[in-house]
C-alpha positions as CSV (number, residue, x, y, z in Angstrom):
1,X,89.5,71.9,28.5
2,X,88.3,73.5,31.8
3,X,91.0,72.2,34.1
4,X,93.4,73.8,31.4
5,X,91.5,77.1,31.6
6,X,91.5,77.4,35.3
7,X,95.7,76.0,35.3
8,X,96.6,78.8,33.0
9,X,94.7,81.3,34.5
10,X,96.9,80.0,38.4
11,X,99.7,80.6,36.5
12,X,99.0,84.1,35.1
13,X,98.0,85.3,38.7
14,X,100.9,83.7,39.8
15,X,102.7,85.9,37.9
16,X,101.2,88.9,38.8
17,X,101.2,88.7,42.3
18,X,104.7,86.9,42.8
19,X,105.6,84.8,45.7
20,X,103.1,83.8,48.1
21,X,104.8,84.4,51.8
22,X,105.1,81.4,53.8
23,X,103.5,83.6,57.1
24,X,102.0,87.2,57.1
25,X,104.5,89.5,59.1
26,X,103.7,90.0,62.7
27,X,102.7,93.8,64.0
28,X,105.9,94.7,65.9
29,X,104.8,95.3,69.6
30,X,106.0,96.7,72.8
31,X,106.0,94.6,75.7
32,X,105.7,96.8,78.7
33,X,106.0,94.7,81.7
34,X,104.8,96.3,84.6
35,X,104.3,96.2,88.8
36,X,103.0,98.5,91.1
37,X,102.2,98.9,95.2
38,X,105.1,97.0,96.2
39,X,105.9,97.7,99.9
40,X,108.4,94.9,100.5
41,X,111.0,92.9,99.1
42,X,110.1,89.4,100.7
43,X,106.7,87.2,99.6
44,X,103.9,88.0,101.6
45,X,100.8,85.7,102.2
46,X,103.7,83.6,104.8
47,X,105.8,83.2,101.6
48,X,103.2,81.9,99.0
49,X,102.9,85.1,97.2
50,X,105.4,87.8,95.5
51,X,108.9,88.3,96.3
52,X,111.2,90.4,94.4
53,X,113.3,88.0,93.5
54,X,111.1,85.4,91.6
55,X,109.6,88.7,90.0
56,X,113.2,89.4,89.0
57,X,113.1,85.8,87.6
58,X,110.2,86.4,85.4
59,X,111.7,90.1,84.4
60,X,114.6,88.5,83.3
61,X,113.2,85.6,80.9
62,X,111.2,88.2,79.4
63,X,113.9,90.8,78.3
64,X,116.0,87.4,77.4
65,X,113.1,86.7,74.6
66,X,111.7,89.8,73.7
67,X,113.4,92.4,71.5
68,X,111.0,95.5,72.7
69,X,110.6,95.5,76.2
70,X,110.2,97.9,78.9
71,X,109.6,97.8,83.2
72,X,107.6,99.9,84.5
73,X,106.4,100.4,88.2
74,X,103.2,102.9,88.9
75,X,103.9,103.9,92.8
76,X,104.2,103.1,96.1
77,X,107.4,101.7,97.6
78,X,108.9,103.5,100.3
79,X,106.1,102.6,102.7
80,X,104.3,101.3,104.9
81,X,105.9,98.1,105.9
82,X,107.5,96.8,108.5
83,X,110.7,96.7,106.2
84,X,110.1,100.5,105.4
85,X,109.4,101.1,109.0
86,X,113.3,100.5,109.0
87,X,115.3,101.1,105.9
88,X,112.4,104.1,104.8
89,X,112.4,102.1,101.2
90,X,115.7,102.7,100.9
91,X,115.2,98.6,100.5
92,X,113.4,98.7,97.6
93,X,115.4,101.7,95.4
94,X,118.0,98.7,95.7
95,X,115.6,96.3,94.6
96,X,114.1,98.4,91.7
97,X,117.6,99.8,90.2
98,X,118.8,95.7,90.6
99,X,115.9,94.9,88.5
100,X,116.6,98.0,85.6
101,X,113.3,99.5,85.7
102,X,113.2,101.9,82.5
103,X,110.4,104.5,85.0
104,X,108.5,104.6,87.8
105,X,105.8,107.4,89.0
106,X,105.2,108.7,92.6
107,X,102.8,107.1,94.8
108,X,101.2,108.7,97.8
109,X,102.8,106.3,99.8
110,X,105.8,107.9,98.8
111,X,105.5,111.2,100.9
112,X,104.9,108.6,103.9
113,X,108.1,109.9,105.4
114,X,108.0,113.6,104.3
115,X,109.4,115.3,101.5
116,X,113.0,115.0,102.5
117,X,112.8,111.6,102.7
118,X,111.7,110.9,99.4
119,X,113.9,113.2,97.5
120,X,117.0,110.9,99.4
121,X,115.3,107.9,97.9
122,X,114.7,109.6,94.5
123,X,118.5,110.2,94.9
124,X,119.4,106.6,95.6
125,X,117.8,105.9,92.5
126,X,119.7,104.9,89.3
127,X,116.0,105.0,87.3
128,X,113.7,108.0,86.3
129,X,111.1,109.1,88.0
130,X,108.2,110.7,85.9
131,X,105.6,113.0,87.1
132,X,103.5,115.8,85.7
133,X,101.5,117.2,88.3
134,X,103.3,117.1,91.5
135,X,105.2,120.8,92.2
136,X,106.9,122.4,94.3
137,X,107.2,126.4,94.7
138,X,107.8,128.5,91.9
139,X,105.5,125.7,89.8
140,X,108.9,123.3,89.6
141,X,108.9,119.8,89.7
142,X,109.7,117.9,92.6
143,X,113.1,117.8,92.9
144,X,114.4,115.0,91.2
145,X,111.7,114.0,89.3
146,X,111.2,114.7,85.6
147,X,107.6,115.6,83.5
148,X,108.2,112.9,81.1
149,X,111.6,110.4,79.1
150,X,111.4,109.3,75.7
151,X,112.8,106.0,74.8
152,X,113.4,104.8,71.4
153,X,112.9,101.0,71.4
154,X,113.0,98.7,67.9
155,X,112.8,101.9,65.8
156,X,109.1,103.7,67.4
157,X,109.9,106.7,70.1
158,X,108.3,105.9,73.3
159,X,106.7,108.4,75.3
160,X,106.5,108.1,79.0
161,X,105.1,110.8,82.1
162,X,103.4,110.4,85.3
163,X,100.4,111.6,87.5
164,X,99.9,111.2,90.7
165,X,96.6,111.4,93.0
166,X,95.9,114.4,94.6
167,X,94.2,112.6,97.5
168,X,97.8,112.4,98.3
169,X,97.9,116.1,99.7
170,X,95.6,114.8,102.7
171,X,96.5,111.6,102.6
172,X,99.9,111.3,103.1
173,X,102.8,113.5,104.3
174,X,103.7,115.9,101.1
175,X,104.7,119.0,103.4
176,X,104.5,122.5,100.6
177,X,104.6,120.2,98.0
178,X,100.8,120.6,95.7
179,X,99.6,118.5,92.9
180,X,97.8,119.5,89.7
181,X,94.3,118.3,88.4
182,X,95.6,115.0,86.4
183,X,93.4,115.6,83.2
184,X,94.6,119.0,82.7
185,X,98.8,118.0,83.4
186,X,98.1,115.2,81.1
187,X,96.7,117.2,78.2
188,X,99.2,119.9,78.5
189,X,102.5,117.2,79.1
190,X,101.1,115.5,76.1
191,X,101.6,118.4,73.7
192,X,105.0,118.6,74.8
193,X,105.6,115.1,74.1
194,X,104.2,115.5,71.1
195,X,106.6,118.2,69.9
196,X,109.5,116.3,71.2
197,X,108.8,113.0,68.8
198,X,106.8,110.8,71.0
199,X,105.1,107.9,68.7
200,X,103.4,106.1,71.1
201,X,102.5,107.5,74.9
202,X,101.7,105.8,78.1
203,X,100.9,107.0,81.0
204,X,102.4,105.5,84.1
205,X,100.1,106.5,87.1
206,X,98.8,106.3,90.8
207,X,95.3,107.0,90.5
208,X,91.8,105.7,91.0
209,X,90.6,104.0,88.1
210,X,88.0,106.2,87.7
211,X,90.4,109.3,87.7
212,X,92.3,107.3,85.0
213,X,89.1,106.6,82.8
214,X,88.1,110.3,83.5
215,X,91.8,111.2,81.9
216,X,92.2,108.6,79.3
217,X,88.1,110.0,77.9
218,X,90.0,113.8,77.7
219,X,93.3,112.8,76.5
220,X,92.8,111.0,73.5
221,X,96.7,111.1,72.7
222,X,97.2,108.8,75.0
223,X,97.9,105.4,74.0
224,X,98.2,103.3,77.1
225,X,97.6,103.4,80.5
226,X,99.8,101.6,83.1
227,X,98.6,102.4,86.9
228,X,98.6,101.6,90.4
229,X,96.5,102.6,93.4
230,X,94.4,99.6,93.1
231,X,96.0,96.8,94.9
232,X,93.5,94.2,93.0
233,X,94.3,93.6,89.6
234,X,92.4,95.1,86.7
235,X,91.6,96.2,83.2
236,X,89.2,99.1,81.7
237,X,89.2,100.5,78.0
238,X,87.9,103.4,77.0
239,X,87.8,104.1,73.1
240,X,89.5,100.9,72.7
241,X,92.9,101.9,75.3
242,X,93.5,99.9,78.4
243,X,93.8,100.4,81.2
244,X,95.6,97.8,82.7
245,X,96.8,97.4,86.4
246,X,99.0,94.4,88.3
247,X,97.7,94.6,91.7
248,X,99.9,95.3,94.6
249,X,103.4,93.1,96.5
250,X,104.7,92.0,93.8
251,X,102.1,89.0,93.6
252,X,101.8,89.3,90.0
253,X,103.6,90.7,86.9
254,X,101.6,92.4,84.0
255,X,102.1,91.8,80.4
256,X,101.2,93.9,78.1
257,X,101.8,94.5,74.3
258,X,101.2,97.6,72.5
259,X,101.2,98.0,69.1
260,X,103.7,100.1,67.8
261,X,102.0,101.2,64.3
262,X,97.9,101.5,63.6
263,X,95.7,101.4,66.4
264,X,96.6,101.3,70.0
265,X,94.6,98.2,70.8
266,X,96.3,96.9,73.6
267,X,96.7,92.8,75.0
268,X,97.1,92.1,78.4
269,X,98.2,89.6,80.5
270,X,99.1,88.4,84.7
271,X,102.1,86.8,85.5
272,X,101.0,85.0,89.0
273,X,104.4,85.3,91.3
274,X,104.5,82.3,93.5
275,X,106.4,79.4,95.6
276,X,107.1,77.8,92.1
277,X,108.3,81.2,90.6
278,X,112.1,80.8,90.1
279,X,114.1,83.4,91.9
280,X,116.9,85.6,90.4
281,X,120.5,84.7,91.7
282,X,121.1,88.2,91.9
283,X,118.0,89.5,93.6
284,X,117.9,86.9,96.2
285,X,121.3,87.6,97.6
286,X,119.9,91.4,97.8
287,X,116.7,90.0,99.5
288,X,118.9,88.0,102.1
289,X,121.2,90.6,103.1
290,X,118.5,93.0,104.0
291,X,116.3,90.2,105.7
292,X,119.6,89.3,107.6
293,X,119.7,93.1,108.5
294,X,116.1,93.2,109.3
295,X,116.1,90.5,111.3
296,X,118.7,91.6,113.9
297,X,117.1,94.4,114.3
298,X,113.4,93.5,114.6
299,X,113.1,89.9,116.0
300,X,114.1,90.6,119.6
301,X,110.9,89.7,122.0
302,X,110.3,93.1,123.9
303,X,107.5,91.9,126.7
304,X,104.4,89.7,126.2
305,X,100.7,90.3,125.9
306,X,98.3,87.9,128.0
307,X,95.3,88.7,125.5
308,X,95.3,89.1,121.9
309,X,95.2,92.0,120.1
310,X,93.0,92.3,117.5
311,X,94.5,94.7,114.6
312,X,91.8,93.6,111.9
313,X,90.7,96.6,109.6
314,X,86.8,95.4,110.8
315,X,87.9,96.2,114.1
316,X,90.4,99.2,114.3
317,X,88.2,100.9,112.5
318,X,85.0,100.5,113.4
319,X,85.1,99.8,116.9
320,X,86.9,99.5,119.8
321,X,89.9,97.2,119.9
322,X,92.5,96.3,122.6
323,X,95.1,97.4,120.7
324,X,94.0,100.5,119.8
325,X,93.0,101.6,123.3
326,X,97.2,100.4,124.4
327,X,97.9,102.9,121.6
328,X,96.2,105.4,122.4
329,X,97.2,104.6,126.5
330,X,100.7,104.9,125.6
331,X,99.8,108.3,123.3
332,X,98.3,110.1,126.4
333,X,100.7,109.0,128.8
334,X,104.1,110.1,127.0
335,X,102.3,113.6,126.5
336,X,100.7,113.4,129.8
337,X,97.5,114.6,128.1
338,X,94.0,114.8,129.0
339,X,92.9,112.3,126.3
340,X,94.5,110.9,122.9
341,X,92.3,110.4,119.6
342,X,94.7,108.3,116.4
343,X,93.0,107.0,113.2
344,X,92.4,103.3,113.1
345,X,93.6,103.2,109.6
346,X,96.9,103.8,110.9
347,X,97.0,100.6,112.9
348,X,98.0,98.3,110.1
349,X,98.8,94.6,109.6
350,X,94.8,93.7,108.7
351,X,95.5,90.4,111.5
352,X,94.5,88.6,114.8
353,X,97.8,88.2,117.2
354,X,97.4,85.6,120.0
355,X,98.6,86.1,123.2
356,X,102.7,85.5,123.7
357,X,105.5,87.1,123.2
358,X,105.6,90.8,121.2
359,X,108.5,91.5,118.8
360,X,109.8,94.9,117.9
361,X,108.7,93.4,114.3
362,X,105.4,93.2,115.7
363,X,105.3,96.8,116.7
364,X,106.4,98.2,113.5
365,X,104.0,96.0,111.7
366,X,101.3,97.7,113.8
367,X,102.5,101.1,113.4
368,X,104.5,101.3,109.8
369,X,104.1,105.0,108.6
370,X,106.6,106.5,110.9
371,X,103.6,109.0,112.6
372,X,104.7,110.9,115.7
373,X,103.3,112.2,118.6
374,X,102.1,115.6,119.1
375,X,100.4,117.4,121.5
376,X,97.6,120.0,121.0
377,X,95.3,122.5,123.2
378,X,92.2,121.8,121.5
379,X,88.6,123.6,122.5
380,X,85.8,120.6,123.5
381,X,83.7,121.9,120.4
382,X,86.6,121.1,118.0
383,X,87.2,117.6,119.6
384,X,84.0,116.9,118.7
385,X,84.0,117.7,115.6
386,X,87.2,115.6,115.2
387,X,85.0,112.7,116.4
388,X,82.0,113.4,114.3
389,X,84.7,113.3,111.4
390,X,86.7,110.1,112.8
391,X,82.9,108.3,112.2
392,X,81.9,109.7,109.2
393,X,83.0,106.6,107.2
394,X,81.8,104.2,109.5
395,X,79.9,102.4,106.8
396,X,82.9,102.0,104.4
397,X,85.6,100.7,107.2
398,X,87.1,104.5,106.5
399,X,90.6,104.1,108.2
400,X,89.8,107.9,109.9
401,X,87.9,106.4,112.8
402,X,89.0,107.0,116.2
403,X,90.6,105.5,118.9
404,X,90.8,106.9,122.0
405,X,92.4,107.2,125.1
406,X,90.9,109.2,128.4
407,X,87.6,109.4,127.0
408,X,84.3,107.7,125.9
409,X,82.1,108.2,122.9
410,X,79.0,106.9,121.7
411,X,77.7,107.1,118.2
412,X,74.7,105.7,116.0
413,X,76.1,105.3,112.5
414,X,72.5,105.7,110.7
415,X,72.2,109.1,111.6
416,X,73.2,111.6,109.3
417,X,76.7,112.5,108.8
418,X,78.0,115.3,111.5
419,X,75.1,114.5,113.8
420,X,76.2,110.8,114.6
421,X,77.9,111.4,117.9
422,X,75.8,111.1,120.7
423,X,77.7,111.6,124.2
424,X,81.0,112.5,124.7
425,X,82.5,111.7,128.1
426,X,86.0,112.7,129.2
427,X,87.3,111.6,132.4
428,X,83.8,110.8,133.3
429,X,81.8,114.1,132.9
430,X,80.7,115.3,130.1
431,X,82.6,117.3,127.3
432,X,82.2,120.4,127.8
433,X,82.4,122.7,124.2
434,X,83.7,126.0,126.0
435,X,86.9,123.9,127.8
436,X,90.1,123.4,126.3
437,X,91.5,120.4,126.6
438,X,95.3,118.9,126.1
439,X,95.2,116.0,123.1
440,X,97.8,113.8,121.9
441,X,97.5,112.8,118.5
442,X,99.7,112.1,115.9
443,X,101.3,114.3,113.0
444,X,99.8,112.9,110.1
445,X,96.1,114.0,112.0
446,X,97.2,117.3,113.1
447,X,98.4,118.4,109.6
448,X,94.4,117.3,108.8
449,X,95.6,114.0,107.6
450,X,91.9,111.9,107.0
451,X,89.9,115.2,107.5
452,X,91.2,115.8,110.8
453,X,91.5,120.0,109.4
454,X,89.8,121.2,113.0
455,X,92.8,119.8,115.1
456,X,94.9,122.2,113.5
457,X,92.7,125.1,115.0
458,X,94.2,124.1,119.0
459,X,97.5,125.3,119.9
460,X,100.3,123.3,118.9
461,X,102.3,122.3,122.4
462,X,104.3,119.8,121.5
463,X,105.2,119.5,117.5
464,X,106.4,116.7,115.3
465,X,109.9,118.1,115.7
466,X,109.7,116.8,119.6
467,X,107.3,114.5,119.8
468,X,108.3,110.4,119.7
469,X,107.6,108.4,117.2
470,X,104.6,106.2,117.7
471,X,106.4,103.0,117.6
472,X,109.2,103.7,119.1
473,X,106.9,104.8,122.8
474,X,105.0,102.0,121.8
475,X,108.3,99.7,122.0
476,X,109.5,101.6,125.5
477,X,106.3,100.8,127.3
478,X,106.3,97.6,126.8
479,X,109.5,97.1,127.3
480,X,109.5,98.7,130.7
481,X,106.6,96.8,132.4
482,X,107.4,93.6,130.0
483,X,103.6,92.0,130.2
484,X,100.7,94.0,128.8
485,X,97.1,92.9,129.2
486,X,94.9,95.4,127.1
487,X,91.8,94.8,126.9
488,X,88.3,96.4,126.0
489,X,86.7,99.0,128.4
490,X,83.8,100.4,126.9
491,X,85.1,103.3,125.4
492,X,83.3,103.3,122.3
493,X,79.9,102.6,121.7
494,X,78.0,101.8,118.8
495,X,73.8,102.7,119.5
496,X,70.9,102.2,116.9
């Protein structure tokens, strides 16, 4: 009697509630796949790692299976590397518009090559670029460039803008251009978006993490944050958003899926990029005729070096180095200067080279940002003060610290900061604050690039407009005695 009790009542909620569904629906999402801080098409790592064209692969499976996708990049393309050094990213615009990205953002890497430059690339490009707080006179936005785009993808409007850091106005090479405080664009791009229909909004930026926490806290409109900056992969949340960033070359893909109803609650995902990475047809072919082009032009041997030259960030920028003193050498000599001071953080490449034969690739590798030469009449009391600033990040490998050419310096990095320098020496004697003496330096420094403001304060006597660019004098000299043997001197030294 019971089992016929409980069968009737089954069949009466049976009734009631209809058909069971064989699977509850699935929460439609938006897979944003995403890549930032990519300075080259080709793997790095000797191959093992990245490469635009297995990222291409991976790009292309995904938009093959998933209805709602979109490819974003967050920054930093056009430099520095030896690539850039000479197609000024003009390599990877190709690359990005072969690949269909839907928006990218500025990085600071971007105003590497000035202003100009970058509005050619922006140009080139057959993709938007979204920023909200980088401006030009009159409060415009960089040329080129738009606040924000709205896509509509599988029936939700999609929300996109920009930020970029500000550190950018000292770091890099922006010229007039000025950047706005990134909470305050992004709460007042957001009501915009708002207005216009925007459903769901990311933001696609270049900043610290912290920066993007301090936003994301402020901005609750925000759904999503996609960023570069960082060249390590990572993830924060804050009120249950992500954060979410792919790390930098290409070496990895991020995945991530957004919601596109109910709460933002964001999944995320790396794509490693690697040897066993199929490449794209397509992209390869583009990778090869620019490596073909690169090639001619870089792998000629220009002289040889009898020592090695250590270009390790531990090194160029915290002590002396070999290289950096043949830097500096060739600095002072082309503006027959008294001495020559250039920031160790602008010696790149992070490597060891044994002695044998230097390549123009080599050079350009050393010296990627395209810097040029200038020459300044500087008072001894300011070129102190430049020194005291090149070792004020001693302790955190600051890329700010100096090499130097026609003079000595000696420095205890426990001391407080601006009272660290101990002796100056230049040409043997002692600086003297009240003298003025001739420095060559480079342009990023004298427009107060890495704090170097008090460089500015000297008379200007030869300007970026004539100067040579680094790498290029670097290339001449040793081309014209074809054997260089650098080596250390005692120029800097470190005393506790």
């Amino acid at each position: 009697m019971k089992c016929a009790r409980l069968s009737a009542i089954v069949v009466i909620l049976g009734l009631l509630l209809g058909p069971v569904p064989s699977a509850i629906p699935q929460q439609p999402s938006l897979v944003v796949l995403h890549f930032n801080d990519d300075y080259q098409l080709s793997a790095v790592d000797g191959g093992k790692l990245g490469g635009l064209d297995r990222l291409a692969g991976v790009v292309r499976r995904y938009r093959a299976s998933e209805p709602c996708t979109l490819l974003l990049f967050a920054g930093d393309l056009i430099s520095p590397s030896v690539e850039s050094s000479v197609f000024k990213g003009a390599q990877l615009i190709d690359g990005l518009n072969l690949l269909g990205v839907d928006a990218a953002t500025l990085g600071n890497h971007e105003f590497d090559y000035g202003p100009t430059e970058l509005q050619t690339r922006i140009a080139e490009s057959k993709f938007p670029w979204v920023v909200a707080n980088v401006f030009v006179a009159g409060a415009r936005p960089f040329p080129g460039t738009r606040l924000y785009v709205i896509r509509n993808l599988c029936g939700a409007n999609i929300g996109i803008f920009g930020l970029l850091t500000p550190e950018t106005e000292t770091s890099s090479s922006p010229g007039a251009t000025w950047f706005g405080d990134p909470t305050a664009s992004a709460r007042a791009v957001v009501s915009v978006m708002r207005r216009a229909g925007a459903e769901r909004i990311i933001a696609l930026t270049h900043l610290r993490v912290e920066d993007d926490e301090r936003m994301l806290a402020a901005v609750p409109e925000v759904d999503l944050v996609i960023g570069g900056h960082e060249h390590d992969p990572l993830t924060r949340t804050v009120g249950g958003r992500l954060i979410a960033k792919a790390g930098s070359d290409a070496k990895w893909l991020g995945v991530t899926r957004l919601p596109l109803r109910g709460a933002p609650r964001a999944t995320h995902e790396l794509i490693t990029i690697d040897e066993k990475t199929p490449a794209d047809p397509a992209m390869a072919a583009l990778l090869k005729r620019y490596a073909d082009q690169l090639a001619r032009d870089l792998e000629v041997v220009i002289g040889e070096t009898t020592a090695p030259l250590d270009a390790r960030n531990q090194t160029v920028r915290q002590q002396e180095s070999a290289l950096g003193n043949y830097i500096a050498d060739v600095m002072r000599a082309a503006m027959n200067a008294d001495v020559a001071i250039t920031n160790g953080g602008g010696i790149r490449t992070n490597a060891l080279f044994p002695p044998g034969p230097i390549r123009r690739r080599d050079v350009f590798a050393w010296l990627p940002f395209g810097n040029v030469i200038v020459k300044v009449a500087l008072r001894g009391a300011a070129l102190r003060s430049a020194l005291e600033n090149g070792v004020s990040q001693w302790q955190q490998v600051g890329g700010r610290f100096p090499q130097v050419s026609g003079l000595t310096y000696s420095f205890n990095p426990d001391r407080n900061v601006g009272s660290r320098i101990l002796e100056i020496r230049v040409g043997g004697r002692p600086l003297d604050d009240a003298a003025t003496y001739t420095v060559a330096t480079n342009d990023f420094m004298l427009r107060g690039g890495d704090g170097y403001a008090m460089l500015a304060a000297g008379e200007v006597l030869v300007s970026a407009a004539g100067g040579p660019l680094m790498a290029t004098a670097v290339i001449e000299a040793v081309q014209r005695v074809r054997v260089i043997s650098p080596r250390l001197e005692g120029r800097i030294t470190i005393s506790r």
